[in-house]
C-alpha positions in Angstrom: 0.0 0.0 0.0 1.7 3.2 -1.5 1.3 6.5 0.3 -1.7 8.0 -1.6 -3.9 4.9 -0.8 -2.9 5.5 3.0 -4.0 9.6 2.5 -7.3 8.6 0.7 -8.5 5.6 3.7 -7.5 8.0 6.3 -9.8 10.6 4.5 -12.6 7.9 4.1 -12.2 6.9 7.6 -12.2 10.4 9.0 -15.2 11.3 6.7 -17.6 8.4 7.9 -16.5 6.9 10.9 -19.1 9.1 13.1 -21.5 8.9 9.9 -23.9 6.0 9.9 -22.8 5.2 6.7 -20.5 2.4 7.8 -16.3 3.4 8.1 -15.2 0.0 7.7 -17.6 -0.6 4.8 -16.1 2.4 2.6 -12.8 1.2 3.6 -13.6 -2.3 2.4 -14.7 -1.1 -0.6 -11.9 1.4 -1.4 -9.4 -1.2 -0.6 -11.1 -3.6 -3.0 -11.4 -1.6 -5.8 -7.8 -0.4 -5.8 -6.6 -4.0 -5.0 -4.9 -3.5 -1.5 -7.3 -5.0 0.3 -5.4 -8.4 0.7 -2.7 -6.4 2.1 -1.9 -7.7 5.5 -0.4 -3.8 6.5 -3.6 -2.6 4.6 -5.9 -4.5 7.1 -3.6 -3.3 10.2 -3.9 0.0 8.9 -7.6 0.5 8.7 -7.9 -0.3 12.0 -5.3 1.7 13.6 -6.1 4.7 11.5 -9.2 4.8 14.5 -6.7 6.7 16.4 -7.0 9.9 14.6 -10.4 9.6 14.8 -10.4 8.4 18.5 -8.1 11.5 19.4 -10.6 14.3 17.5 -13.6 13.0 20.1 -11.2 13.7 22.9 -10.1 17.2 21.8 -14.0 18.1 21.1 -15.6 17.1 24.0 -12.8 17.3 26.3 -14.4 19.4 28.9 -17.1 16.1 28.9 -14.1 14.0 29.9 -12.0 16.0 31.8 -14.3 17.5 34.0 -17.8 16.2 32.9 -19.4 19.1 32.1 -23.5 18.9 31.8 -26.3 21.1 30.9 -29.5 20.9 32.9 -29.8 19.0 36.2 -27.6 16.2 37.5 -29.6 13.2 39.0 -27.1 11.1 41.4 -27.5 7.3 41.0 -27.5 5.3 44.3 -24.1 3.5 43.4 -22.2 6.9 43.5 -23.6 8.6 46.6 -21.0 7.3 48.6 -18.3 9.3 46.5 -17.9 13.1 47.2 -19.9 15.4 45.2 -17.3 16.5 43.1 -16.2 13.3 41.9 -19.8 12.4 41.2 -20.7 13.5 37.8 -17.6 11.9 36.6 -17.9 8.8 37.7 -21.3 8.8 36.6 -20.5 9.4 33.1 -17.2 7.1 33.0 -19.2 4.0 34.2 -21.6 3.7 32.3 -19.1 4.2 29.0 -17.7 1.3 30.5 -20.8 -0.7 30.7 -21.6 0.2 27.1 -18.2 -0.8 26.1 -18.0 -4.5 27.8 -20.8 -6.3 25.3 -18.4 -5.5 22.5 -15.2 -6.1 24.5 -16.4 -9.7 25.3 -18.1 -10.6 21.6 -15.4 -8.7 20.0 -12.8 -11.4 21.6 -14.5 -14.4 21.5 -15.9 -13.5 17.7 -12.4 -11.9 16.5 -11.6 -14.5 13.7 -14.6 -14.9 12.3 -15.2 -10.7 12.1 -11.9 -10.9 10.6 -13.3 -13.3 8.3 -15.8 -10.8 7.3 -14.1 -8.0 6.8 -12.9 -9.7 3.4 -16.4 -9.9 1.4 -18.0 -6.9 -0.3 -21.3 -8.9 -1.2 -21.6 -8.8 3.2 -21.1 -4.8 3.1 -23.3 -4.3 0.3 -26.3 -6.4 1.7 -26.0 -4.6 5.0 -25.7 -1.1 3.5 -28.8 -1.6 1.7 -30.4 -2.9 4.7 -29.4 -0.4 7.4 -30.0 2.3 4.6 -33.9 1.3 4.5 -33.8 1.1 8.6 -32.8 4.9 8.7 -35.0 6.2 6.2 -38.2 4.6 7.9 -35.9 5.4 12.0 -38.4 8.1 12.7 -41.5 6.0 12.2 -40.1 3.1 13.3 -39.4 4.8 17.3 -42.2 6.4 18.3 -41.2 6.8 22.1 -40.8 10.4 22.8 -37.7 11.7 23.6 -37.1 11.5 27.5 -35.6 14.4 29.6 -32.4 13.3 31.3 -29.3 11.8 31.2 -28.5 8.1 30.1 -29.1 5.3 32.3 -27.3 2.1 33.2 -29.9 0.2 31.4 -30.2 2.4 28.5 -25.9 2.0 28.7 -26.3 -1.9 28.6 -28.7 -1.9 25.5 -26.8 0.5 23.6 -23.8 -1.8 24.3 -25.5 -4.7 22.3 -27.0 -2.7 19.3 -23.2 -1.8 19.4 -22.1 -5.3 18.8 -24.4 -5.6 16.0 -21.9 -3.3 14.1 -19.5 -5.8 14.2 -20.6 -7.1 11.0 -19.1 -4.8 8.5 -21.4 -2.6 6.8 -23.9 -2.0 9.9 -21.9 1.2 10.9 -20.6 1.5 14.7 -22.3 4.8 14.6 -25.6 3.6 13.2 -26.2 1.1 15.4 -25.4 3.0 18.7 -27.4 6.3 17.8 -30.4 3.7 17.0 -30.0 2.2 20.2 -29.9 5.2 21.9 -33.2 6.7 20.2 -34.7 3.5 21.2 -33.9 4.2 24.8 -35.8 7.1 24.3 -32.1 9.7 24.0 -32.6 12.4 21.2 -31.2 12.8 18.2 -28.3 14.7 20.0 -28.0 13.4 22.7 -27.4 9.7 21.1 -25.3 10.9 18.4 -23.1 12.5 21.3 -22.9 9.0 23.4 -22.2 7.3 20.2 -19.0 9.3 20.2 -18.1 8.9 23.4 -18.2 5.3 23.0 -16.3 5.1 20.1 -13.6 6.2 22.2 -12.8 2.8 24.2 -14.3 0.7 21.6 -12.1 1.9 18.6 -8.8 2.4 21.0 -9.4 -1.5 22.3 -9.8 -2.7 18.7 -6.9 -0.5 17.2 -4.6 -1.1 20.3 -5.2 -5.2 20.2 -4.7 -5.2 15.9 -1.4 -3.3 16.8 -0.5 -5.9 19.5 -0.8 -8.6 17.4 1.2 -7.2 14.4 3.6 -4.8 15.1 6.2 -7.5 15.0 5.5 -7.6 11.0 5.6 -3.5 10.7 8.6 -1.8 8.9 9.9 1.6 9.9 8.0 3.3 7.0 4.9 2.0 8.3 4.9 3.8 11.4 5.8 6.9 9.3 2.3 5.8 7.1 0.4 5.0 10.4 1.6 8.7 11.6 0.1 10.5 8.4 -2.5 8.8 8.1 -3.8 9.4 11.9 -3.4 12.7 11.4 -5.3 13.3 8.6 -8.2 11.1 10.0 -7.8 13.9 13.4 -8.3 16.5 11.4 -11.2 14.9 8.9 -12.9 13.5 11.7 -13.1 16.9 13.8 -14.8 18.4 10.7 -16.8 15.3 10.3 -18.4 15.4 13.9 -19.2 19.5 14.1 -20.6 19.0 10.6 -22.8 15.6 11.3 -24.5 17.1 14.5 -26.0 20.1 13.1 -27.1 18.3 10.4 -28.9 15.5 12.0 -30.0 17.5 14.5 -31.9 19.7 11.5 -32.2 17.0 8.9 -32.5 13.5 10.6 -31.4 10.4 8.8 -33.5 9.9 5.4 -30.0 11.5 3.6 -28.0 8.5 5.1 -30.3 6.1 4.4 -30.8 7.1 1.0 -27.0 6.8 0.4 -26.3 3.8 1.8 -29.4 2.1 -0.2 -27.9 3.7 -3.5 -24.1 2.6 -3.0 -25.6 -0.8 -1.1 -27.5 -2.0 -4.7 -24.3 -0.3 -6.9 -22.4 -2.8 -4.9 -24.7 -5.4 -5.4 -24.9 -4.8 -9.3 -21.5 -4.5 -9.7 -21.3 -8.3 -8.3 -24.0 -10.1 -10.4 -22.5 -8.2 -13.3 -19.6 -10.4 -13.0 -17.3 -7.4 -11.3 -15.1 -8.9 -8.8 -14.4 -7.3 -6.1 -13.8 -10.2 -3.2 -10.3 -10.9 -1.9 -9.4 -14.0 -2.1 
């Protein structure tokens, strides 16, 4: 993989990673079609270009992790009001990241071969980019709870966690399924959009930090140099990519995405029947 490939993933990745369009699914099918995607650094690298992406949430909404800044009024769960006030808000807010993170922790292991497996196969991105583009265009009608005043719960944390998992399959989009979760849970648009970032956080540094663990034996000093570039550019894509989507969604809601992802989703699926190939073998 050649330097220019590594600039245009890393602007792919920072473009849709917080998009529920599916990162990992445009990365797939940019990979494919420029015939890197058997690459073994090509597969480390569009994992571990996350870090960009991962560091752009953290400079955003660092007053959110730093010192847990909140709008509105702060109700104190009955686990934390043994901690000092202060610490309160903080904790509150770190744990149940942490409890949304752990279904995916614990899948992601015990499933890592055979996501790896499907990370391969366009005809699996296609089918589920059509299908999570027809979910988003219908999203509104489908949840018709109103939205609820209030912070996030433990409970709505836990179910959030597992529509995360569902992302696993390449082509859902991370970001997708957690902001659907959350507007089940009864979260607005914002507000779930804005969890769904904050859980990318520990998700995408546990999945980028294990790929790195398990390769970096095989990585040449230019690759580090690539990796470098790379998750910079994502930073920088991804910070204009967040301040971007929010507004819009907030105005706009989904229908856009959906529409896309049906479009690209049957283009995909053409492409195949057509005799195009575009599997790595």
């Amino acid at each position: 993989m050649d330097l220019i490939h590594a600039i245009a993933l890393a602007i792919i990745e920072g473009l849709t990673e917080f998009l529920p369009v599916s990162s990992t699914g445009h990365m797939i099918i940019y990979s494919s079609l420029a015939g890197i995607a058997g690459n073994e650094f090509t597969k480390l690298y569009t994992v571990d270009v996350q870090f960009g992406c991962i560091l752009s949430v953290l400079v955003l909404y660092h007053r959110r992790f730093m010192t847990n800044a909140r709008t509105g009024t702060f109700t104190v769960p009955s686990y934390l009001k043994s901690f000092p006030p202060k610490l309160q808000p903080m904790l509150d807010f770190y744990s149940k990241i942490l409890i949304a993170f752990l279904p995916a922790a614990v899948i992601g292991f015990l499933l890592n071969d055979f996501i790896d497996s499907l990370l391969e196969n366009v005809v699996v991105v296609a089918i589920m980019l059509l299908l999570g583009g027809i979910i988003l265009v219908f999203i509104d009608r489908i949840v018709t709870r109103q939205p609820k005043d209030g912070d996030v719960t433990v409970a709505d944390a836990i179910r959030i966690g597992f529509f995360q998992c569902i992302a696993m399959v390449p082509g859902v989009s991370r970001s997708a399924a957690t902001i659907i979760g959350g507007m089940f849970q009864g979260l607005t648009r914002t507000q779930a959009a804005e969890f769904s970032f904050f859980l990318a956080v520990p998700t995408m540094a546990a999945a980028s930090g294990y790929k790195l663990l398990k390769t970096y034996k095989l990585l040449q000093p230019a690759d580090y140099q690539t990796l470098l570039i790379g998750n910079v550019i994502a930073f920088i894509v991804g910070m204009l990519a967040i301040r971007g989507f929010v507004g819009f969604l907030t105005r706009y809601g989904f229908k856009v995405f959906g529409y896309y992802r049906i479009v690209l989703g049957l283009l995909l699926l053409g492409l195949v029947a057509a005799g195009v190939k575009l599997d790595v073998i």
